[in-house]
C-alpha positions as CSV (number, residue, x, y, z in Angstrom):
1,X,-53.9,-92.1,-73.7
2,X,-55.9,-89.3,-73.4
3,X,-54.3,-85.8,-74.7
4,X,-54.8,-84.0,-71.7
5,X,-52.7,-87.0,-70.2
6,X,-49.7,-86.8,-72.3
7,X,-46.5,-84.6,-71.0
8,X,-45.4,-81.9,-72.6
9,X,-42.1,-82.6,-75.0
10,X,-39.5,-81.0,-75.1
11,X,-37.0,-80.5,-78.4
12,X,-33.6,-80.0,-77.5
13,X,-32.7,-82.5,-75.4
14,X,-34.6,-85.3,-77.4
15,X,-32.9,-84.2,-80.7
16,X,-29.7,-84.4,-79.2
17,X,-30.5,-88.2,-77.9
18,X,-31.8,-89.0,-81.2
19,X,-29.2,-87.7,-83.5
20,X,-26.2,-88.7,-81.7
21,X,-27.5,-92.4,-81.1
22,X,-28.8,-92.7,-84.7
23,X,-25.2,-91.9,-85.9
24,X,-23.8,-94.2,-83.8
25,X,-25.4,-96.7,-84.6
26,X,-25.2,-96.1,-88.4
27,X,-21.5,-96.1,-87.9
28,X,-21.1,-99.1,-86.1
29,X,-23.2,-101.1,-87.9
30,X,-20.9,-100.4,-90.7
31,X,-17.8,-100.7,-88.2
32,X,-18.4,-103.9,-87.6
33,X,-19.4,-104.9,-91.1
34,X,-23.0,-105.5,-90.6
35,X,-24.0,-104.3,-94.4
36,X,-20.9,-105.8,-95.9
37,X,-22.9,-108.4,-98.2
38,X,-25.5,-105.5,-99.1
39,X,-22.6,-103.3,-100.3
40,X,-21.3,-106.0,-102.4
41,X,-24.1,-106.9,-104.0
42,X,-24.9,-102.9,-104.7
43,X,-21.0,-102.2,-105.7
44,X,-21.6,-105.6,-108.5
45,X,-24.8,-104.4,-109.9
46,X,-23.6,-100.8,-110.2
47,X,-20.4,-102.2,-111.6
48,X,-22.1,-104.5,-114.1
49,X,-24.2,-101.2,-115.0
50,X,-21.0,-100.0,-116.8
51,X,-19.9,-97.6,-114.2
52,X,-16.6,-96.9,-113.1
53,X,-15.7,-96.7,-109.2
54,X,-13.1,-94.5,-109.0
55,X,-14.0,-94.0,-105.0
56,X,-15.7,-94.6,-102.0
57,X,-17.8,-92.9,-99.6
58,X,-20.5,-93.6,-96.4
59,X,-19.5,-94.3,-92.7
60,X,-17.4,-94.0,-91.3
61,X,-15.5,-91.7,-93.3
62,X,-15.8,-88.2,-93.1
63,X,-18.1,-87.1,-96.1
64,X,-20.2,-90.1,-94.8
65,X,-20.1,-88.7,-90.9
66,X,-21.4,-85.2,-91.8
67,X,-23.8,-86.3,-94.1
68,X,-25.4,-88.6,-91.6
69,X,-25.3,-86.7,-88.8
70,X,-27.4,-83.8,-91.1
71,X,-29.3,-85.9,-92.1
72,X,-30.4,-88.0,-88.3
73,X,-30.3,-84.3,-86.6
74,X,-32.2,-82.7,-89.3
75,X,-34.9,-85.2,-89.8
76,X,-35.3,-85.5,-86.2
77,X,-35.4,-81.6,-85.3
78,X,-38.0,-81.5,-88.4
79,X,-40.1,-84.3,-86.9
80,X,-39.8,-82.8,-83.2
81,X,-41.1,-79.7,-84.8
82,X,-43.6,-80.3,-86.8
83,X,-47.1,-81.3,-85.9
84,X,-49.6,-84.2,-87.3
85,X,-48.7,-87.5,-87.5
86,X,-48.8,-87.7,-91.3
87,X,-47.0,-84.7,-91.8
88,X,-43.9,-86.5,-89.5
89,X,-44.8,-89.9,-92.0
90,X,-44.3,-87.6,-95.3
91,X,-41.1,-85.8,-93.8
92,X,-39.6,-89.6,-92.5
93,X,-40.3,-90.8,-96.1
94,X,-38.9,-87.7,-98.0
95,X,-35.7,-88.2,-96.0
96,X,-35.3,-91.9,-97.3
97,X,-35.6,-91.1,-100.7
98,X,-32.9,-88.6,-100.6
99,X,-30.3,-90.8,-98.9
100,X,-31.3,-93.1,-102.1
101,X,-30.7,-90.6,-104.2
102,X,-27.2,-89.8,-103.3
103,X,-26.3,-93.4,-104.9
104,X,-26.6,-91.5,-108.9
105,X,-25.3,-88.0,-107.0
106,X,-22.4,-89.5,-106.7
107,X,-22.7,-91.9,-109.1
108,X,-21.6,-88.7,-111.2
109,X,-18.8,-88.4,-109.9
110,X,-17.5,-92.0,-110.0
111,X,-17.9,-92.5,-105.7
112,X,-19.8,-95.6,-104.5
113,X,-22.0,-94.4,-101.9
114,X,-22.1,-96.6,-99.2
115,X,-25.9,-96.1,-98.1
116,X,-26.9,-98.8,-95.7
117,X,-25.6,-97.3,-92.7
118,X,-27.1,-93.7,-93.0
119,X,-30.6,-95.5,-94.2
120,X,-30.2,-97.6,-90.6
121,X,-29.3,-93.8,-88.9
122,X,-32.1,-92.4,-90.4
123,X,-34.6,-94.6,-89.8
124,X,-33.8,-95.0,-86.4
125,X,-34.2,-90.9,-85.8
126,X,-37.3,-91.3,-87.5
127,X,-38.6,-94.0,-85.6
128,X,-37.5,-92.4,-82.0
129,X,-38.4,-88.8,-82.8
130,X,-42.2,-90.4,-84.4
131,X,-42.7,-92.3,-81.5
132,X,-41.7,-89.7,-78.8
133,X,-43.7,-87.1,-80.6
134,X,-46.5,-89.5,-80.5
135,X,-46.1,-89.7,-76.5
136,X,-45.6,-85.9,-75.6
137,X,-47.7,-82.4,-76.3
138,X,-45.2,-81.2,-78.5
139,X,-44.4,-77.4,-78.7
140,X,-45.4,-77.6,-82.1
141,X,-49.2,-78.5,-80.9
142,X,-49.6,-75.3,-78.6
143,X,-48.5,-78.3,-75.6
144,X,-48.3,-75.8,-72.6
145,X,-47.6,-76.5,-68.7
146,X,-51.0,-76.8,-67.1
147,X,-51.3,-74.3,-64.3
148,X,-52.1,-76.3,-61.2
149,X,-55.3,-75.9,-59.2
150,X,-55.5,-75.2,-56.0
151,X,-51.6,-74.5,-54.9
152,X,-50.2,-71.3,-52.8
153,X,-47.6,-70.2,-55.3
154,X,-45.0,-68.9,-53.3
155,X,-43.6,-66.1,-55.7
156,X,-46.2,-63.6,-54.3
157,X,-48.7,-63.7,-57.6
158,X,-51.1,-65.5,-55.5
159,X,-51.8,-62.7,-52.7
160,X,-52.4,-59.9,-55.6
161,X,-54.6,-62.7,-56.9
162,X,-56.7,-63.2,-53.7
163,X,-57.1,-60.2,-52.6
164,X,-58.4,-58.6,-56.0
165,X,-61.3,-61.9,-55.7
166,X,-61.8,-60.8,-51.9
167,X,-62.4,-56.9,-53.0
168,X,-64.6,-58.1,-55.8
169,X,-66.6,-60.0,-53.7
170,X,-65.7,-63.6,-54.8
171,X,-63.8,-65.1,-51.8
């Protein structure tokens, strides 16, 4: 599709869409025990490492809830607002990794993170905000509203404009 093609995006709205889908889905993917067999097999291997599970956290709890909805709405407002397509690869990337790395963060604290849930959330913002950034002149891009040709605007700024082309001689 050509650029000039494209509609201009918009943030707000998008980033709502995004973020509050992704964490629902996170959440009842875990509801309804999608990642139940996953979790086991993480909860064995971290057991048979020698570490004690003194707790548990992820979605749906609370901890799990906030974290998630961070990180969906944060990678998703990041992505919305940031141009290039490899820069919105790098950011999508850097957010995985850190939901991974809260498996030893709380490791430290004897918690079993329950990760599968906010990777599935995050993921998912990452894919819908990559994709409708890929599909819309984002802000982020200088995407403005192209003034239309030939239309009588009807909030007067088109008589000043006439008549200054008819007193220079253009019209």
């Amino acid at each position: 599709m050509p650029h000039h093609a494209q509609p201009v995006g918009h943030v707000v709205l998008p980033l709502f869409v995004f973020g509050v889908v992704s964490v629902l889905l996170g959440t009842a993917t875990e509801v309804m025990g999608v990642f139940n067999g996953a979790t086991e097999a993480l909860r064995g291997w971290w057991r048979d490492g020698g570490l004690e599970v003194k707790g548990e956290a992820g979605l749906p709890g609370v901890v799990g809830m906030l974290l998630t909805a961070l990180a969906s709405f944060g990678l998703a407002g990041a992505i919305l607002g940031t141009p290039g397509g490899g820069r919105r690869m790098v950011l999508g990337a850097t957010a995985l990794l850190l939901v991974v790395g809260l498996i030893p963060a709380f490791a430290v604290w004897g918690i079993f993170w329950k990760p599968f849930g906010m990777l599935l959330a995050v993921v998912w913002s990452w894919f819908s905000a990559v994709i409708y950034a890929a599909r819309h002149r984002m802000p982020c891009e200088r995407a403005e509203e192209v003034e239309a040709r030939n239309v009588i605007r009807l909030d007067g700024g088109g008589d000043r404009e006439e008549s200054s082309r008819r007193s220079n001689g253009q019209g």
